[in-house]
LODREN-360191 format. One record per residue (C-alpha): residue in three letters; x, y, z. Coordinates in steps of 0.02 Angstrom, whole numbers, padded with zeros to 5 digits, always signed. Example, Ala and Ser with C-alpha at 12.3 -4.5 7.8 and 13.67 -1.06 7.14 Angstrom:
2
ALA+00615-00225+00390SER+00684-00053+00357
END
This chain:
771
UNK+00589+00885-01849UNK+00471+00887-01672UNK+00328+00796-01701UNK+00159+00901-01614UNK+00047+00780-01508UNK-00139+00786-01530UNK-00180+00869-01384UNK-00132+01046-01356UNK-00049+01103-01210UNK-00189+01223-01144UNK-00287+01073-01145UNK-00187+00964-01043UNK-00151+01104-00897UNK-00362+01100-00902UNK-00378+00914-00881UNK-00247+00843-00756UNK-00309+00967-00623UNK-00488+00932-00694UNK-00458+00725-00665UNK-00398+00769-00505UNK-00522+00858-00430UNK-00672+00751-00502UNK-00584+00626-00406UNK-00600+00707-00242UNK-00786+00765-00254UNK-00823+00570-00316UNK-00745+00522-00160UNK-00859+00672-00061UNK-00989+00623-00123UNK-00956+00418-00065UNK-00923+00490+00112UNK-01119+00566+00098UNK-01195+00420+00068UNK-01103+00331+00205UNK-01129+00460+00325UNK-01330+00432+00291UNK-01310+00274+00381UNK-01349+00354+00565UNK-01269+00292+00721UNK-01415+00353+00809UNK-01575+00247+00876UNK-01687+00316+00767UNK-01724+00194+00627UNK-01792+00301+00474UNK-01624+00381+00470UNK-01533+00207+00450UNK-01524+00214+00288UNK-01396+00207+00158UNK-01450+00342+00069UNK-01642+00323-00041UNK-01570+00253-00200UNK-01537+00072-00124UNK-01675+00071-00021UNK-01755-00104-00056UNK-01602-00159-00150UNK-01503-00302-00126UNK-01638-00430-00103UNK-01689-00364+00066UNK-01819-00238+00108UNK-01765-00141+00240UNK-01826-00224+00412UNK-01703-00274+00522UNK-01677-00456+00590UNK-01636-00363+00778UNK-01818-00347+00790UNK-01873-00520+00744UNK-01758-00588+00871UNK-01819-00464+00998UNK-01663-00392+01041UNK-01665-00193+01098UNK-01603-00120+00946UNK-01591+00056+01033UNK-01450-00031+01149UNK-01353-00132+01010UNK-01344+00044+00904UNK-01273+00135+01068UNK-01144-00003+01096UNK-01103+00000+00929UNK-01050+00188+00927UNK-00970+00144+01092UNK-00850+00041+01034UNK-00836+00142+00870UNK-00776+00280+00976UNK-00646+00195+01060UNK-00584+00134+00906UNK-00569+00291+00815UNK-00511+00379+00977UNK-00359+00248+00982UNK-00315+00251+00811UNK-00296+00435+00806UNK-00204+00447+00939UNK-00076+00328+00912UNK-00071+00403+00735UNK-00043+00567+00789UNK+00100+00497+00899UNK+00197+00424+00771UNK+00167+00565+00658UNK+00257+00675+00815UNK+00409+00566+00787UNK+00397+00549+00588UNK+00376+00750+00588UNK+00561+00750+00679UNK+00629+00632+00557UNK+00560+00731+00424UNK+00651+00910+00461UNK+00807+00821+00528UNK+00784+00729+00337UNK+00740+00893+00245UNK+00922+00993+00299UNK+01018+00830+00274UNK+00949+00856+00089UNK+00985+01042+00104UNK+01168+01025+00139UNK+01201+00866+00039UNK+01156+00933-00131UNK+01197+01095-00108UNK+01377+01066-00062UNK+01382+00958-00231UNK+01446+01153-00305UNK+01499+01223-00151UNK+01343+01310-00119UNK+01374+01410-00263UNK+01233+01529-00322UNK+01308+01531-00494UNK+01231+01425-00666UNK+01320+01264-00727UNK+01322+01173-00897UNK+01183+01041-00902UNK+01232+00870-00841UNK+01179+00785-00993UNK+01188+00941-01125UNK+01330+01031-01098UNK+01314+01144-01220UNK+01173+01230-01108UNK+01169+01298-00959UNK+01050+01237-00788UNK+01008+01336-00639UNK+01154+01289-00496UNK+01138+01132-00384UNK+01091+01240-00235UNK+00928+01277-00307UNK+00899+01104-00347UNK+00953+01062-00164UNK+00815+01189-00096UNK+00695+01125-00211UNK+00709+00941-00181UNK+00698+00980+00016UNK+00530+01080-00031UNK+00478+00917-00142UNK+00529+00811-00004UNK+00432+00889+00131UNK+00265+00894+00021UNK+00280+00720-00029UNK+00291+00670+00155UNK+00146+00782+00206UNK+00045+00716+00077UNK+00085+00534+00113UNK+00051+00565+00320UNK-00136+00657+00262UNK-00163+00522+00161UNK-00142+00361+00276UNK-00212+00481+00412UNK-00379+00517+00298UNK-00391+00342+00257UNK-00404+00285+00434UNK-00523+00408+00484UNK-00638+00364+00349UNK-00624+00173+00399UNK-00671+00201+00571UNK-00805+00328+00513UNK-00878+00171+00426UNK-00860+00010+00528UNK-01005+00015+00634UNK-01097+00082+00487UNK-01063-00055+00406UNK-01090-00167+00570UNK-01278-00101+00567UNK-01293-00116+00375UNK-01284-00303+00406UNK-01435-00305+00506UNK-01524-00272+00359UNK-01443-00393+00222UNK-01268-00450+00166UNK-01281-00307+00006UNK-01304-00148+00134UNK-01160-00175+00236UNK-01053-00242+00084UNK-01086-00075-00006UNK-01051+00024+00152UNK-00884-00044+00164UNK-00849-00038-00018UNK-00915+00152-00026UNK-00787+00167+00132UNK-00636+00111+00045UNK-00702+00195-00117UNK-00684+00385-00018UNK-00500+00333+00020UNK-00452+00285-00153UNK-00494+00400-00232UNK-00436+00542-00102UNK-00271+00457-00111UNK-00271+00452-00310UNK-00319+00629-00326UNK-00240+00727-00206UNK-00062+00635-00249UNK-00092+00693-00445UNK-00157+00861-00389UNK-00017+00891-00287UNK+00109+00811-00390UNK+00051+00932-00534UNK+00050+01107-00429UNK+00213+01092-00375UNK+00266+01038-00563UNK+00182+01192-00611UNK+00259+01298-00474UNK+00436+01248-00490UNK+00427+01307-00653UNK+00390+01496-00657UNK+00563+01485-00565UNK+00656+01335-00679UNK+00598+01406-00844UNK+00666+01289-00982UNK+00787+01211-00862UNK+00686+01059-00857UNK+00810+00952-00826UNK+00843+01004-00656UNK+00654+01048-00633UNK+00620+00861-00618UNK+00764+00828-00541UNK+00720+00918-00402UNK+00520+00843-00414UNK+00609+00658-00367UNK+00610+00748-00186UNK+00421+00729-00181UNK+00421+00520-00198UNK+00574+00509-00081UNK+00426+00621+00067UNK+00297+00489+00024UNK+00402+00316+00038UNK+00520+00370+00201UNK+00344+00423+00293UNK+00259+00252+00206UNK+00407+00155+00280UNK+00390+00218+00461UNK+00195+00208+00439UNK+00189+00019+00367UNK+00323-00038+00510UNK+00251+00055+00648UNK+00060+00034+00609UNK+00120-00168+00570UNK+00205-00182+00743UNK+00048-00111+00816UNK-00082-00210+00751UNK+00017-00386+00767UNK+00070-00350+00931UNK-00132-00332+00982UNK-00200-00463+00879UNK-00059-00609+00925UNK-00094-00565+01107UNK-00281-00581+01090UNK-00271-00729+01006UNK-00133-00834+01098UNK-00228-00800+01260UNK-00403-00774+01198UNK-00424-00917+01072UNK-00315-01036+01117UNK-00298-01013+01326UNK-00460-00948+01369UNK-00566-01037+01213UNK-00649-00878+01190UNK-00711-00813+01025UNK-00602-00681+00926UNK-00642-00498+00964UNK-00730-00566+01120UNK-00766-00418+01227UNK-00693-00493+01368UNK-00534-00507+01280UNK-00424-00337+01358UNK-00331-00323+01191UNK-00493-00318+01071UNK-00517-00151+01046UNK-00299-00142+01016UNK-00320-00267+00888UNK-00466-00162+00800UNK-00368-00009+00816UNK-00230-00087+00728UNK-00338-00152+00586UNK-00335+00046+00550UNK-00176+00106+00564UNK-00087-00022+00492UNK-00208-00108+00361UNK-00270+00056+00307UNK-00164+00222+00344UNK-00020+00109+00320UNK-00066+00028+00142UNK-00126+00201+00108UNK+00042+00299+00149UNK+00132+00141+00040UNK+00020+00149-00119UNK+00039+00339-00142UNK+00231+00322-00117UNK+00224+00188-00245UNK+00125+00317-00368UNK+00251+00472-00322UNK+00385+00365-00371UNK+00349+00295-00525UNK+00274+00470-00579UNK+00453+00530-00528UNK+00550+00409-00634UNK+00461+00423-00770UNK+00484+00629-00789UNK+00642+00606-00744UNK+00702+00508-00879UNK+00583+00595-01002UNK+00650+00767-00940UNK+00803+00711-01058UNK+00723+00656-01176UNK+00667+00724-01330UNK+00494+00749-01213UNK+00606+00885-01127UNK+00738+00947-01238UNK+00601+00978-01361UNK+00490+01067-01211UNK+00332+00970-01258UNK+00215+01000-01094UNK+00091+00867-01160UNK+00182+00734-01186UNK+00308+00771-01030UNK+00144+00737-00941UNK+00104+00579-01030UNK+00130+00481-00844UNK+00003+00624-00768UNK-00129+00594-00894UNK-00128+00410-00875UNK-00170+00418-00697UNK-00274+00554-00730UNK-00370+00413-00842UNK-00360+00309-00695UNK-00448+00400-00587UNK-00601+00427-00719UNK-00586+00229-00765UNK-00599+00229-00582UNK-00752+00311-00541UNK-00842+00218-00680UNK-00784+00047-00635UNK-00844+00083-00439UNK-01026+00122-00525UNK-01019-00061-00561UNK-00992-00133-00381UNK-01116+00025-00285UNK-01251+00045-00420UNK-01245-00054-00577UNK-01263-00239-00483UNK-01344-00304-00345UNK-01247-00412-00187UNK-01388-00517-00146UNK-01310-00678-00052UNK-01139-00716+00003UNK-01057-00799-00118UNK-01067-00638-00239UNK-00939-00549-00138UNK-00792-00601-00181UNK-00844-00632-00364UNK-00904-00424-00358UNK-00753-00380-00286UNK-00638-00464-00422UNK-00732-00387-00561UNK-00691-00231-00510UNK-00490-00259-00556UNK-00559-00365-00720UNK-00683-00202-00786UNK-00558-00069-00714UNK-00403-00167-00810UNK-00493-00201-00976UNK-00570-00009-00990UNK-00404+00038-00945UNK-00335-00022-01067UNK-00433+00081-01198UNK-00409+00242-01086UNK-00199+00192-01120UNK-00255+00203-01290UNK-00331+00364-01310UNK-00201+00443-01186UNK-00054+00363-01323UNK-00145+00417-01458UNK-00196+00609-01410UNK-00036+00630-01273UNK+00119+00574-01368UNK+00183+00614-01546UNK+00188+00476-01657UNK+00376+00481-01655UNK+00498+00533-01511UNK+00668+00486-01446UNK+00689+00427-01259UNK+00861+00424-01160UNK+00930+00263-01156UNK+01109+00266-01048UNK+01181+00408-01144UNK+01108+00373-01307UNK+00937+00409-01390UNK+00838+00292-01455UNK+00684+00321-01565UNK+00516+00243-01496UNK+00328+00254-01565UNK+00181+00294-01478UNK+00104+00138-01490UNK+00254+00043-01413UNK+00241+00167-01274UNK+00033+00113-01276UNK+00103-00068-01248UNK+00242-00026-01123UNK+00088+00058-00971UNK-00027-00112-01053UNK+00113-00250-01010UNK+00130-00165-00827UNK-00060-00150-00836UNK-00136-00343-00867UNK+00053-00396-00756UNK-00033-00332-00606UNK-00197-00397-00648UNK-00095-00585-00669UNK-00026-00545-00509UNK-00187-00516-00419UNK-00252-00665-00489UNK-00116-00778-00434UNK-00117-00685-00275UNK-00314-00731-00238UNK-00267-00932-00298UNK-00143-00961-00151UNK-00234-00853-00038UNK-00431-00865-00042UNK-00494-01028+00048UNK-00594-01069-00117UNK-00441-01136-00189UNK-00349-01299-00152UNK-00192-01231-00111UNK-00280-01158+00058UNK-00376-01320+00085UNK-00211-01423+00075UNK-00151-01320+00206UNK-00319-01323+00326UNK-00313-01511+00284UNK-00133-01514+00377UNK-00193-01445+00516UNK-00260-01630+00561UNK-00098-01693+00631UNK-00029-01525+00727UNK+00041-01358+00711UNK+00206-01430+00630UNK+00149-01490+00469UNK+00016-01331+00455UNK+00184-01229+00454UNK+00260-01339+00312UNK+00125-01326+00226UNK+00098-01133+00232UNK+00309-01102+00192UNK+00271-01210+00032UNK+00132-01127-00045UNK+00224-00959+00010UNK+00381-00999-00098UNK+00266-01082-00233UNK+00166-00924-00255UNK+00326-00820-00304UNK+00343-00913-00476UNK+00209-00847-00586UNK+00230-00667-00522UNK+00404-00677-00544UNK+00392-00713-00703UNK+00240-00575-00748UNK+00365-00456-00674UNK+00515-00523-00794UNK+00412-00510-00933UNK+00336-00350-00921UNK+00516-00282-00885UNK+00599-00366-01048UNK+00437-00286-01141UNK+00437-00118-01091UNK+00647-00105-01090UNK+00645-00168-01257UNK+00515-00059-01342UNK+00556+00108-01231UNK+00718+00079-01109UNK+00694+00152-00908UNK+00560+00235-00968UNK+00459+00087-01025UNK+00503+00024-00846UNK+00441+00192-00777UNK+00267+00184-00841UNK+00251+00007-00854UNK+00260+00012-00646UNK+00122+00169-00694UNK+00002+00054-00783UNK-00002-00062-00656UNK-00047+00078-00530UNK-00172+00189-00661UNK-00313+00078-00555UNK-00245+00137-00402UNK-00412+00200-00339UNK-00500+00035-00362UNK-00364-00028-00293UNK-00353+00054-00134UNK-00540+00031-00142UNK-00539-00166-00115UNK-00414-00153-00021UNK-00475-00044+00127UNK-00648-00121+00100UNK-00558-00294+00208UNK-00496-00211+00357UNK-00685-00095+00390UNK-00764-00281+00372UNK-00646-00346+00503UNK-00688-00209+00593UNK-00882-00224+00584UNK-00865-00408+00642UNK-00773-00362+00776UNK-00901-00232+00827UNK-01033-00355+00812UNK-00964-00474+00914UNK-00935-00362+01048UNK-01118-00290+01060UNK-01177-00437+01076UNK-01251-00450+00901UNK-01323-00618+00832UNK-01215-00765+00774UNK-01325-00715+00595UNK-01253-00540+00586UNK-01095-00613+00649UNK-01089-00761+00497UNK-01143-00594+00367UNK-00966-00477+00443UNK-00874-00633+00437UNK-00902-00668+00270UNK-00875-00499+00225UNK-00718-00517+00326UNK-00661-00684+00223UNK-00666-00589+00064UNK-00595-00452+00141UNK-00441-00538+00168UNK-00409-00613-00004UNK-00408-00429-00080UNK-00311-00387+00070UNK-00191-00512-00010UNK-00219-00452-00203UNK-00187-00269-00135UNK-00016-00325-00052UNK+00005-00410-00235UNK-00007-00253-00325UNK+00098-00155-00229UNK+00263-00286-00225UNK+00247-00301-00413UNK+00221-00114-00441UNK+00360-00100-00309UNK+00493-00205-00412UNK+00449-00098-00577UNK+00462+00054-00487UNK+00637+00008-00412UNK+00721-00050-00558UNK+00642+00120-00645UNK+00734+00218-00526UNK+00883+00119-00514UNK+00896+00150-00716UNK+00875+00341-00678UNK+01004+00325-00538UNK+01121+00247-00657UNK+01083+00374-00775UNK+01140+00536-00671UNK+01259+00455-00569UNK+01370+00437-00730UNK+01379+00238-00749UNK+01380+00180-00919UNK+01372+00002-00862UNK+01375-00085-00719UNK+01487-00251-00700UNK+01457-00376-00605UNK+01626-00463-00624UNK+01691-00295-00533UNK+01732-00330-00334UNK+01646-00169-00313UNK+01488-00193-00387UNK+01487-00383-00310UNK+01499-00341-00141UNK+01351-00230-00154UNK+01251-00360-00223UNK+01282-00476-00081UNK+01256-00338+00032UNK+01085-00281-00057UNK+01020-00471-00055UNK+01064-00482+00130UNK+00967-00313+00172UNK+00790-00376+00160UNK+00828-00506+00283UNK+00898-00416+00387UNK+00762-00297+00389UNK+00625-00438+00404UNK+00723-00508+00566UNK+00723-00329+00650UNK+00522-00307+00592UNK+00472-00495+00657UNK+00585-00492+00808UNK+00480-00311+00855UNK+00330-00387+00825UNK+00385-00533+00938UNK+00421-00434+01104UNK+00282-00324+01086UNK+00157-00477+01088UNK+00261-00540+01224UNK+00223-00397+01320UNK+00047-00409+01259UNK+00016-00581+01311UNK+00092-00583+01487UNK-00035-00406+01514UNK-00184-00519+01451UNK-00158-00665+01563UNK-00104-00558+01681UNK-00290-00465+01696UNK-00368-00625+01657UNK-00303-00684+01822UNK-00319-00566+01937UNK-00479-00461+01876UNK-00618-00561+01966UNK-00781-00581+01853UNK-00692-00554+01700UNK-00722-00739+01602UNK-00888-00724+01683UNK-00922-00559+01579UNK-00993-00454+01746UNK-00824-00339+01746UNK-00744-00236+01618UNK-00574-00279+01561UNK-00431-00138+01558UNK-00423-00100+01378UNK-00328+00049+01370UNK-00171-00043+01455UNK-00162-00139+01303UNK-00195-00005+01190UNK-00029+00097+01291UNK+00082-00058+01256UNK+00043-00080+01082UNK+00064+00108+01042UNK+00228+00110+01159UNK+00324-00047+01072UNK+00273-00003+00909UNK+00355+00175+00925UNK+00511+00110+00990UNK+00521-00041+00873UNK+00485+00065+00701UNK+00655+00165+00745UNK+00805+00040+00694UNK+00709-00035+00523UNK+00688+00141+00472UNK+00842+00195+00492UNK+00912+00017+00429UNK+00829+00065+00258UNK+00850+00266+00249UNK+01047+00255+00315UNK+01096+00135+00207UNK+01117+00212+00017UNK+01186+00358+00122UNK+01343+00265+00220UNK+01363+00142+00034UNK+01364+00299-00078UNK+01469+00402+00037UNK+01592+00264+00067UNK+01603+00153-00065UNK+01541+00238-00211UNK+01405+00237-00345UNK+01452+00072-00414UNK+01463-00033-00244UNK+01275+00095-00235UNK+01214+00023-00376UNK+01261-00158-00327UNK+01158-00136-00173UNK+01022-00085-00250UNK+01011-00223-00376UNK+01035-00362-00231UNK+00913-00309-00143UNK+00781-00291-00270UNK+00815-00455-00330UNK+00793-00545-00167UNK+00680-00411-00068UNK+00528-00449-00215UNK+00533-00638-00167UNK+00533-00619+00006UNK+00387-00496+00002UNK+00261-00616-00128UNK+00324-00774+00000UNK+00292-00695+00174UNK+00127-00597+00128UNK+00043-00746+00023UNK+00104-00882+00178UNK+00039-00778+00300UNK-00122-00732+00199UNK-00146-00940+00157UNK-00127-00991+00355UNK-00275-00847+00394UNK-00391-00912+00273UNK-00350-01082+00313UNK-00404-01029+00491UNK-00565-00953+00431UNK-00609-01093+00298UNK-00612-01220+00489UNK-00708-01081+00585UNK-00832-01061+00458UNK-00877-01238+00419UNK-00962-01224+00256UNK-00916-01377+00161UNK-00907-01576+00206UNK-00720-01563+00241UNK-00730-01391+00316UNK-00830-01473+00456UNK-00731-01617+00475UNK-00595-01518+00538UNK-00679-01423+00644UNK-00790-01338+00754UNK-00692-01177+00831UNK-00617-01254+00979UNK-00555-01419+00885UNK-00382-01486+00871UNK-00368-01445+00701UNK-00441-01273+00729UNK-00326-01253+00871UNK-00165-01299+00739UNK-00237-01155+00611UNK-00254-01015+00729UNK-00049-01066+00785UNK-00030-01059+00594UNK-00112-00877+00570UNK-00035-00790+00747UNK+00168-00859+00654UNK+00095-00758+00485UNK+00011-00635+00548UNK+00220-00519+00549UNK+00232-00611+00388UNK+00093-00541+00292UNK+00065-00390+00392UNK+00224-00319+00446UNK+00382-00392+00368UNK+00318-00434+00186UNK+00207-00277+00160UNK+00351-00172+00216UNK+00503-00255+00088UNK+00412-00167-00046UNK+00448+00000+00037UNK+00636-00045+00051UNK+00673-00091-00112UNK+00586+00067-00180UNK+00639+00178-00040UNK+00841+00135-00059UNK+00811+00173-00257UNK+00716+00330-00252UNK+00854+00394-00095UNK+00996+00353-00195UNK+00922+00457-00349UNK+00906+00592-00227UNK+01055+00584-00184UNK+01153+00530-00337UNK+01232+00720-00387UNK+01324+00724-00223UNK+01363+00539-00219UNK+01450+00559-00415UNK+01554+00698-00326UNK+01595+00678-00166UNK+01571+00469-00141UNK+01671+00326-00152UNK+01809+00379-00029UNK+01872+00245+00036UNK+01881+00183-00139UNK+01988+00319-00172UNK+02152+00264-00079UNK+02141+00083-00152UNK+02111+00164-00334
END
């Protein structure tokens, strides 16, 4: 007997697309009010828009004119060096995307030919892999529409990161002037900023995501078994352009910002984003493209994914032998709930509360994942209760098993409150409130040496408790509702996407306005407000990085079960040679990965540093500040060795289930794929929470606010000078190696489903003469 859900299907082909677009005008309408905030020197327009005029404990006259500064000049400078900054962000962007577009057609045939010689390139139906007794439209339209899927997802991923870093340079100096006028204007400028990209990003991946659902239908009919088959194309586009985006955006922005600090900081004694410093404005630029259009690009691959495992495995279950459109779409309308959950929870942070003083910040921005997790929760509810029936089967490894909607409810809540634990745990080891943070300043007292002890330890102690939120929300969700569980577990932890994304771009348009500020020669007060918007900035930099291992590892293992699935392995052995060789293999490939990713980031800042000194020496006037420095130079070398450099990582990670497949087989496949989720999640957690703890440690000296703050510094101090060694050896970690791990472990799972019809027929052959 089916079971009818709640909600009709007219109903939910209204409201997805409905969500979706809400989304996108919320996110128009954020951009307004941002772009009220003029960069022009007349001061009635410098406003962020009439509804917080006199808000946030200030009224709205600037501090500039008390001081007697020229305001009109500090405005111009500022959308000076906002123009640069954008200028050299898109065009490195655009660069990248030149090569990524090449990857992507040479990517799109390999697809092409791959699964469509699974059948010969037959035009001709075949029985149904997992119900025989029907018959599914041939392999060579699923190879034509996977390549279609493919090429979407990747566009979509590229507009997104690209979007999201043309918003954040829209809004740094915005922000930058905001401060002249209180701590709460330019925190909601930068908060609105990141707001307009999460919720783009949300959106337009459901809207999308949905269309072509819709589209591939008229032509797949009831076949919707290979109708979502072919959709897994669309989170394969957004991870393999996420990958080449994190890496390359990564190498840029640590190549800049060690060079400007080795030599500017620590040679020269200058102070960061000094405007003498040649590789300043490279070091802003790569705030953008790899902070923001990278994180961007790697959170919407995370979301196609998971969206793609899930209607996978419900595709054959009784979700899709039953053709129920409702609750097919049960992943759809959950993030469709995100996004209104979303909207409400940013009300909170841009209308509902004042920022008055500093320490509200980071408490503001941490109740955004608290009210967005707990009204979540009851928007899981409502989706379970109207989306699903109250009884249903779901494919588990070649059997059915029978699950109820309110295990299903607890399977997206486990992965839900799991990310929130993560976050939290995330902000303990990272933000310089904490002890863990002040141990490691504190070891900055006796040298370099022991600040690097120090920041390994608290980067392998902060795996535990994550670890274990991941472990349990897997056992959970497998237990009540098998892959699937897994599947929309990894979807409840990334329903909040949008506020997500939010925080998270809100760090990198704060570092930004600080470094604006400091180069037009604003006042140490303004400078104190962007740094403290900076310091927060860089704990839900952390939290953000958080969220998308642990979604990362629930995403993988979701795939891996649906790769499993269609590749035809009922179980897979360990004790077998074949599977153990791929797991030693998959637990090698992460660090692997991180040595080519560090060791890129390494001789680029070489290069970097020996073109700093170099114009320090021989550009007369320079340390004096009476002669410009050469920034573009060090913009060209950045852009140059990041280009190169992203090459052999990406083609580490995309080659790799296609040579193990082809050679050794599914099993050996599936091997791989376990070892290197298993040791690729630790990694990540370790190198981005190390590298996040040595920055803040650095920032907790420079900033001097408590008795044993000062004692260890000012700037310029021994100790200090121990910290900022401490932050240049994490800045690859967090920034480049960890954040990208995430995208290999998900990237090698999603391929590999891809792939898996043509690896279960044609792979394994060297297998085949020892068999």
């Amino acid at each position: 007997m089916v079971v009818a859900t709640l909600l009709p299907e007219l109903w939910t082909e209204i409201l997805v697309p409905v969500c979706a677009v809400v989304g996108i005008l919320f996110s128009l309408f954020q951009w307004y009010v941002v772009s009220r905030v003029k960069l022009t020197t007349d001061l009635g327009a410098s406003s962020s828009g009439g509804a917080n005029n006199g808000k946030n404990g200030y009224g709205d006259y600037l501090i500039e004119e008390e001081e007697g500064v020229n305001d009109q000049s500090v405005v111009a400078k500022c959308a000076e060096i906002q123009t640069a900054i954008s200028e050299g962000a898109t065009s490195f962007l655009f660069t990248e995307y030149k090569y990524v577009g090449v990857f992507m057609i040479f990517f799109a045939v390999v697809i092409f030919v791959f699964l469509g010689s699974v059948e010969g390139f037959s035009t001709k139906d075949k029985p149904c892999t997992y119900d025989t007794t029907r018959t599914c439209k041939p392999a060579l339209a699923t190879a034509a529409f996977s390549t279609i899927a493919f090429v979407l997802g990747a566009v979509t991923s590229v507009l997104s990161g690209f979007l999201g870093m043309k918003i954040a340079t829209y809004a740094n100096a915005r922000t930058t002037l905001e401060a002249r006028k209180g701590v709460g204007k330019a925190f909601i400028v930068a908060f609105r900023s990141g707001a307009v990209m999460g919720f783009l990003l949300a959106a337009s991946g459901l809207l999308v995501l949905y269309i072509t659902i819709n589209v591939f239908k008229v032509y797949y009919g009831d076949d919707w078994e290979g109708l979502f088959e072919a959709i897994t194309g669309y989170g394969l586009g957004g991870s393999s352009m996420a990958l080449f985006g994190r890496v390359g955006g990564g190498i840029y922005t640590k190549a800049a910002d060690v060079g400007a600090d080795l030599v500017g900081k620590i040679e020269r004694n200058i102070p960061e984003d000094d405007p003498r410093n040649p590789a300043v404005i490279a070091d802003n630029v790569g705030d953008n493209v790899g902070d923001i259009a990278g994180m961007g690009s790697d959170l919407f691959g995370s979301y196609a994914e998971a969206s793609c495992a899930a209607l996978v495995v419900a595709s054959i279950s009784s979700f899709g032998i039953n053709h129920d459109f409702t609750a097919m779409c049960y992943p759809l309308l959950i993030s469709s709930m995100g996004i209104l959950v979303c909207l409400i929870t940013t009300l909170f942070a841009t209308d509902f509360f004042e920022i008055k003083i500093v320490s509200q910040i980071e408490p503001a921005l941490k109740n955004q994942l608290i009210i967005s997790t707990v009204i979540m929760t009851v928007g899981i509810a409502i989706v379970s209760w109207v989306g699903l029936p109250s009884s249903f089967t779901i494919f588990n490894f070649g059997a059915q098993k029978v699950v109820k909607n309110w295990q299903l409810f607890l399977c997206v809540c486990v992965g839900l409150w799991a990310g929130l634990i993560i976050g939290f745990v995330t902000e303990y080891y990272t933000s310089n409130a904490y002890s863990p943070v002040q141990d490691v300043a504190d070891s900055c007292r006796t040298g370099a040496a022991t600040n690097v002890i120090f920041g390994l330890a608290l980067g392998y102690k902060s795996v535990i408790i994550p670890i274990f939120a991941i472990a349990v929300s897997i056992f959970v969700s497998f237990s009540f509702a098998a892959m699937y569980g897994v599947a929309v577990a990894a979807l409840g932890m990334l329903s909040t996407i949008a506020t997500g994304l939010a925080i998270d771009a809100y760090g990198p348009i704060s570092d930004n306005a600080g470094g604006i500020a400091e180069m037009a020669g604003m006042s140490h007060r303004i400078r104190e407000r962007t740094d403290a918007l900076d310091a927060a900035g860089n704990t839900t930099a952390a939290i953000g990085k958080g969220f998308a291992i642990g979604s990362a590892a629930l995403v993988s293992l979701a795939l891996f079960g649906a790769f499993v699935s269609r590749a035809g392995i009922h179980t897979v052995d360990v004790l077998t040679p074949k599977v153990i060789i791929g797991l030693l293999v998959g637990a090698m490939l992460p660090y692997w990965f991180s040595a080519m990713t560090m060791k890129s980031v390494g001789s680029a800042a070489l290069k970097m540093v020996e073109e700093v000194r170099r114009q320090f020496n021989t550009i007369p006037g320079l340390m004096e500040g009476t002669a410009k420095p050469d920034y573009a130079t060090c913009v060209k070398i950045s852009t140059d060795a990041s280009i190169k450099e992203m090459i052999p990582p990406g083609c580490l990670v995309m080659l790799t289930p296609l040579i193990v497949g082809f050679f050794f087989g599914v099993e050996t496949l599936s091997g791989v794929l376990a070892g290197s989720l298993v040791s690729g999640v630790q990694i990540a957690i370790s190198a981005s929470n190390t590298g996040g703890a040595w920055d803040n440690a650095k920032k907790y000296i420079e900033a001097g606010v408590s008795e044993h703050a000062k004692s260890l510094g000012p700037k310029g101090s021994e100790p200090h000078k121990a910290a900022v060694i401490g932050d240049t050896i994490g800045d690859p970690l967090k920034d480049t190696s960890g954040p990208s791990l995430n995208i290999l472990i998900k990237l090698m799972a999603v391929e590999s489903l891809v792939f898996a019809p043509f690896f279960a027929t044609h792979g394994g052959i060297l297998f085949k003469y020892f068999d």
